[in-house]
TORDO-106646 format. One record per residue (C-alpha): residue number from 1; y, z, x; residue in one letter. Coordinates in nm, 2 decimals. Layout:
# TORDO-106646
<rec><num>NUM</num><c2>Y</c2><c3>Z</c3><c1>X</c1><residuo>a</residuo></rec>
...
This chain:
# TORDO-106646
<rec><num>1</num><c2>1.28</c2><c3>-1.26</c3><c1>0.48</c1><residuo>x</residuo></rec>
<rec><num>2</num><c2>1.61</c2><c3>-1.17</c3><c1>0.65</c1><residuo>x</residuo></rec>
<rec><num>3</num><c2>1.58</c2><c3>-1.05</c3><c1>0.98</c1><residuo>x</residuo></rec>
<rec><num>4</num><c2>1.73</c2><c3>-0.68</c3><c1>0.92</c1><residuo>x</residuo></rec>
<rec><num>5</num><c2>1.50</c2><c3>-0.67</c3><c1>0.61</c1><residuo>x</residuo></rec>
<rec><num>6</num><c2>1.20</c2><c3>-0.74</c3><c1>0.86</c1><residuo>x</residuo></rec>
<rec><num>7</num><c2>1.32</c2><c3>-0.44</c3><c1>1.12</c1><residuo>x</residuo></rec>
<rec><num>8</num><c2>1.34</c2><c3>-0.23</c3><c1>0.80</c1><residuo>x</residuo></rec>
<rec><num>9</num><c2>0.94</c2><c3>-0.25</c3><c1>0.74</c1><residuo>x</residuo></rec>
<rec><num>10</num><c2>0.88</c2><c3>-0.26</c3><c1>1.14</c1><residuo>x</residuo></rec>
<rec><num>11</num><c2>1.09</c2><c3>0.09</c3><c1>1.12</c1><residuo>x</residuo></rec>
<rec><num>12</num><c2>0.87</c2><c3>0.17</c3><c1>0.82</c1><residuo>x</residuo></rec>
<rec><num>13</num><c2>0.56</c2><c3>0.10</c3><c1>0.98</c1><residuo>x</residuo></rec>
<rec><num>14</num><c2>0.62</c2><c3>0.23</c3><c1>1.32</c1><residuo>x</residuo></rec>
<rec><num>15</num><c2>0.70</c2><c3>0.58</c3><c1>1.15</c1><residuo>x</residuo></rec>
<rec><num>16</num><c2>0.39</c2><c3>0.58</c3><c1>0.94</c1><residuo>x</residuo></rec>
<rec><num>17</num><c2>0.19</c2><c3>0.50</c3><c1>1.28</c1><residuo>x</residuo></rec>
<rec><num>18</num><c2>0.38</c2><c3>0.78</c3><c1>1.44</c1><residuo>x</residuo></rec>
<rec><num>19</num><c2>0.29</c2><c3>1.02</c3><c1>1.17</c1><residuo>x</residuo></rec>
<rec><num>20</num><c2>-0.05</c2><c3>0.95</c3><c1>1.14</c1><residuo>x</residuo></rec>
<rec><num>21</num><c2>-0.36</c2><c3>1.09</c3><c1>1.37</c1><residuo>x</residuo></rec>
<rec><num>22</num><c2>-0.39</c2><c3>0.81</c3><c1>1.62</c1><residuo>x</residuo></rec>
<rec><num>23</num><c2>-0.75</c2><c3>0.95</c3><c1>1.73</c1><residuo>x</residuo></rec>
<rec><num>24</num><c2>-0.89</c2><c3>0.78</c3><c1>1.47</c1><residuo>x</residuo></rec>
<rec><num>25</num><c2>-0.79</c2><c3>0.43</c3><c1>1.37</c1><residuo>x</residuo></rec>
<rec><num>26</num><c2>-0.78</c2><c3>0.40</c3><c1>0.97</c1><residuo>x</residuo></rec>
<rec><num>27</num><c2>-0.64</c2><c3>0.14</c3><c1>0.74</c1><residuo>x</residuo></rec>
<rec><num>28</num><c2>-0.40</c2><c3>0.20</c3><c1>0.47</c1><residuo>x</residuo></rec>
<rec><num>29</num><c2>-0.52</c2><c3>0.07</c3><c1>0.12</c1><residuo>x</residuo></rec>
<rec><num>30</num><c2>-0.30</c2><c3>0.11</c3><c1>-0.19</c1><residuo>x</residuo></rec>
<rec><num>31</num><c2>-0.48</c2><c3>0.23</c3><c1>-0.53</c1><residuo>x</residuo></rec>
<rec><num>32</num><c2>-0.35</c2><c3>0.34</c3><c1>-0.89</c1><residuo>x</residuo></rec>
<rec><num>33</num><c2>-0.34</c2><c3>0.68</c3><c1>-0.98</c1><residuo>x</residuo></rec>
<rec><num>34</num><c2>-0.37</c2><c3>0.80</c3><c1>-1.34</c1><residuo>x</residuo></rec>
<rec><num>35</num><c2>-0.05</c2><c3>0.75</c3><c1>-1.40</c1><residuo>x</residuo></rec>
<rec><num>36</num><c2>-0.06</c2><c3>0.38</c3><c1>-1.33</c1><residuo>x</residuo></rec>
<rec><num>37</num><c2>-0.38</c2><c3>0.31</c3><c1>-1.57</c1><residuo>x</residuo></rec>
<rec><num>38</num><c2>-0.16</c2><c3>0.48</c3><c1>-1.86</c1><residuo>x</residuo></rec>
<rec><num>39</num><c2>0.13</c2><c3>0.23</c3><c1>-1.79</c1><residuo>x</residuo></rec>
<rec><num>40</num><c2>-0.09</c2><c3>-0.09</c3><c1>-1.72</c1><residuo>x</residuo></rec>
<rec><num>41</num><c2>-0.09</c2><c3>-0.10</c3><c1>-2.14</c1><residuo>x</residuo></rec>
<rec><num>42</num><c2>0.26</c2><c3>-0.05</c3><c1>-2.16</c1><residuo>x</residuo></rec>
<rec><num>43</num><c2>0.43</c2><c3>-0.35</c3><c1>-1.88</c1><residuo>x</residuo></rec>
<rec><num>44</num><c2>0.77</c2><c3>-0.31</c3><c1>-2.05</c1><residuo>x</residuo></rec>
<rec><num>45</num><c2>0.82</c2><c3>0.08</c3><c1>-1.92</c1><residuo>x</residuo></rec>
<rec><num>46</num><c2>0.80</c2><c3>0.02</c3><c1>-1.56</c1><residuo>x</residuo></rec>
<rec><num>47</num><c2>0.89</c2><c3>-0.36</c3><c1>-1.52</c1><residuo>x</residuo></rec>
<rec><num>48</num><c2>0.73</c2><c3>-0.74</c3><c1>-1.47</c1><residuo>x</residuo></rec>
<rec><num>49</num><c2>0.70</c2><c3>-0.70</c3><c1>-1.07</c1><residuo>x</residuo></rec>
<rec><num>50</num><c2>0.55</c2><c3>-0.35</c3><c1>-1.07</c1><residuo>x</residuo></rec>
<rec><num>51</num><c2>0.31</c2><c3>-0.41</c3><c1>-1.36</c1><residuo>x</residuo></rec>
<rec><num>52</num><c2>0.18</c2><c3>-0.71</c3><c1>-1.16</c1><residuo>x</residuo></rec>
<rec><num>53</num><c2>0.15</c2><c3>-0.49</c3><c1>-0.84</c1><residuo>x</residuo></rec>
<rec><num>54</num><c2>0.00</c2><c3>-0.23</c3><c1>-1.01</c1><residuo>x</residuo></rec>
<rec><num>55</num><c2>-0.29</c2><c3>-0.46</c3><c1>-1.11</c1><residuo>x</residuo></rec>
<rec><num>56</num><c2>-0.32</c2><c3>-0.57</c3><c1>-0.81</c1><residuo>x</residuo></rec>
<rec><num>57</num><c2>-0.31</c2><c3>-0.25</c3><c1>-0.65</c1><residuo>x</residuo></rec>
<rec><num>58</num><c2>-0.69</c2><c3>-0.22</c3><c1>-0.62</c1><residuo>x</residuo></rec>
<rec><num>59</num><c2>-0.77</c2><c3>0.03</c3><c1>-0.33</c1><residuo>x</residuo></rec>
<rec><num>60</num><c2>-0.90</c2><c3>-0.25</c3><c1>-0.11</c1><residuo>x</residuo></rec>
<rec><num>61</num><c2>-0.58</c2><c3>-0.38</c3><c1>-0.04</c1><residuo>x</residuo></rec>
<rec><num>62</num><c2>-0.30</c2><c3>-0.32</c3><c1>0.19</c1><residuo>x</residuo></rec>
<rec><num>63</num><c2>0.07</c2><c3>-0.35</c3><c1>0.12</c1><residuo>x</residuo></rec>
<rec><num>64</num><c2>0.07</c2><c3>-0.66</c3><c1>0.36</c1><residuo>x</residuo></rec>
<rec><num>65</num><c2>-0.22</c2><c3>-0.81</c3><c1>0.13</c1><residuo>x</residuo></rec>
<rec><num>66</num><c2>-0.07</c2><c3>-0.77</c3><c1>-0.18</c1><residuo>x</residuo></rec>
<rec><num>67</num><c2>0.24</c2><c3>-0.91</c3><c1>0.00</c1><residuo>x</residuo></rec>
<rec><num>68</num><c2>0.13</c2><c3>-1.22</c3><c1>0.09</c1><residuo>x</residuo></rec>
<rec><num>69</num><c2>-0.10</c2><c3>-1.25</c3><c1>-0.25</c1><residuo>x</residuo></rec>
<rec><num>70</num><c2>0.20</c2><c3>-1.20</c3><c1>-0.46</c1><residuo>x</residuo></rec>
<rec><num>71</num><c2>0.46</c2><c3>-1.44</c3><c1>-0.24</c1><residuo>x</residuo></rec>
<rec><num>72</num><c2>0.72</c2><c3>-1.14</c3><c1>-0.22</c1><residuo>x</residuo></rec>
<rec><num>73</num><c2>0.72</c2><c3>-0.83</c3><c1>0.05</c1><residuo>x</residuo></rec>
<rec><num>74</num><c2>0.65</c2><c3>-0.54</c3><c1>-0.18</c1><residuo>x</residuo></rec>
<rec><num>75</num><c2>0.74</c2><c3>-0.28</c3><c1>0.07</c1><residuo>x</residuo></rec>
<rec><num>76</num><c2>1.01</c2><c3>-0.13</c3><c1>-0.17</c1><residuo>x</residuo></rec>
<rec><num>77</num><c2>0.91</c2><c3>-0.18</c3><c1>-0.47</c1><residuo>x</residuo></rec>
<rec><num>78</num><c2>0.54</c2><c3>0.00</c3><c1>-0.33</c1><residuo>x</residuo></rec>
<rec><num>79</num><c2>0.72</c2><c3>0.27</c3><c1>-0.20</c1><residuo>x</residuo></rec>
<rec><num>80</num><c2>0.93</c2><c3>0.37</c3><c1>-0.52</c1><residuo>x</residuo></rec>
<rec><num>81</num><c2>0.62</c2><c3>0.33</c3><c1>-0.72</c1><residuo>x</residuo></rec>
<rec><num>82</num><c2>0.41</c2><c3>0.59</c3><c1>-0.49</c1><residuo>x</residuo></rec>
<rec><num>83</num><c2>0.76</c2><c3>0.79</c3><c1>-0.50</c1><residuo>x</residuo></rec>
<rec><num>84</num><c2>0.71</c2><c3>0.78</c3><c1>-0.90</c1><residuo>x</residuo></rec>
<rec><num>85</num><c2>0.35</c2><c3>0.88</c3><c1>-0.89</c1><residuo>x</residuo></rec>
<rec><num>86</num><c2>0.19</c2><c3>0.53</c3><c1>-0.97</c1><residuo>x</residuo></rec>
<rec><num>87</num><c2>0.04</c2><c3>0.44</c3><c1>-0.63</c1><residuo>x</residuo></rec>
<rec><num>88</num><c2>-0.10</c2><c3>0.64</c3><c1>-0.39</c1><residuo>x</residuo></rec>
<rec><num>89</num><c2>-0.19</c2><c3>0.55</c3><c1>-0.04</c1><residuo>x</residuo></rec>
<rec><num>90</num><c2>-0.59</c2><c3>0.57</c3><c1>0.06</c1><residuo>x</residuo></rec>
<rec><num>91</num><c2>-0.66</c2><c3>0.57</c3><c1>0.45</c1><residuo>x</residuo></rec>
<rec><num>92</num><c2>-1.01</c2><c3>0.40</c3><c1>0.49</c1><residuo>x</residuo></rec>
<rec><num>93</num><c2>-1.20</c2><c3>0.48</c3><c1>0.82</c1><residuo>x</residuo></rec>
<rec><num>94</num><c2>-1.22</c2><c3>0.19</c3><c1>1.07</c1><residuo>x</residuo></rec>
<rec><num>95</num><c2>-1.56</c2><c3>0.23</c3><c1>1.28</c1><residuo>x</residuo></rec>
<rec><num>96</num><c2>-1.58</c2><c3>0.16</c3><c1>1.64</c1><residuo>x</residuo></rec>
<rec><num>97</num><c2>-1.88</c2><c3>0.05</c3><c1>1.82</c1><residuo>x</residuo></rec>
<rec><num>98</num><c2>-1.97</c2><c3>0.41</c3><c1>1.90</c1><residuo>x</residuo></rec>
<rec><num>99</num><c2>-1.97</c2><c3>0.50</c3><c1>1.53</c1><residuo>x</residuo></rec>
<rec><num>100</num><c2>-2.17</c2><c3>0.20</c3><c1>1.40</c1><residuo>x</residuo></rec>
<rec><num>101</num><c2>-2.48</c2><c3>0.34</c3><c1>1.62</c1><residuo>x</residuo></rec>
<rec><num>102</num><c2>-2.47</c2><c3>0.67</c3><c1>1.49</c1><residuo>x</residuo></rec>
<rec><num>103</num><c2>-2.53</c2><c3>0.59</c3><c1>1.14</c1><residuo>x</residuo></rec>
């Protein structure tokens, strides 16, 4: 990874974290939508790469996971496919101490 391409996802990242509601920390998951089930029969519409991140694209994962799981950042290629309506990005709560002892 070049060093601009790595200030790129920092840039990326650090706007997301802006954008977000910082009173509550959350984790960013990536899951198919609809959309992506249809084309998961049908790899040579959308591509080798994004057929294999869309199988992969599990809700329990993050964009960093699926990075290092598929040996390529996937920043992009995630982003164009959420753009196209294939992925969509699921926030799962993190719970604190204080939130463990109220449940």
């Amino acid at each position: 990874m070049t060093a601009s391409h790595a200030a790129r996802i920092l840039l990326a990242t650090l706007s997301r974290a802006q954008e977000e509601d910082t009173t509550m920390p959350t984790i960013e998951r990536i899951a198919k939508t609809p959309k992506a089930w249809e084309a998961l029969s049908r790899p040579d519409l959308i591509g080798r790469q994004a057929h294999t991140l869309l199988l992969m694209a599990n809700g329990r994962r993050s964009e960093k996971e699926l990075s290092l799981l598929l040996g390529d950042d996937v920043s992009e290629l995630a982003y164009g496919l959420r753009q196209q309506g294939y992925l969509q990005t699921a926030a799962i709560r993190v719970l604190d101490d204080e939130d463990d002892g109220a449940a």
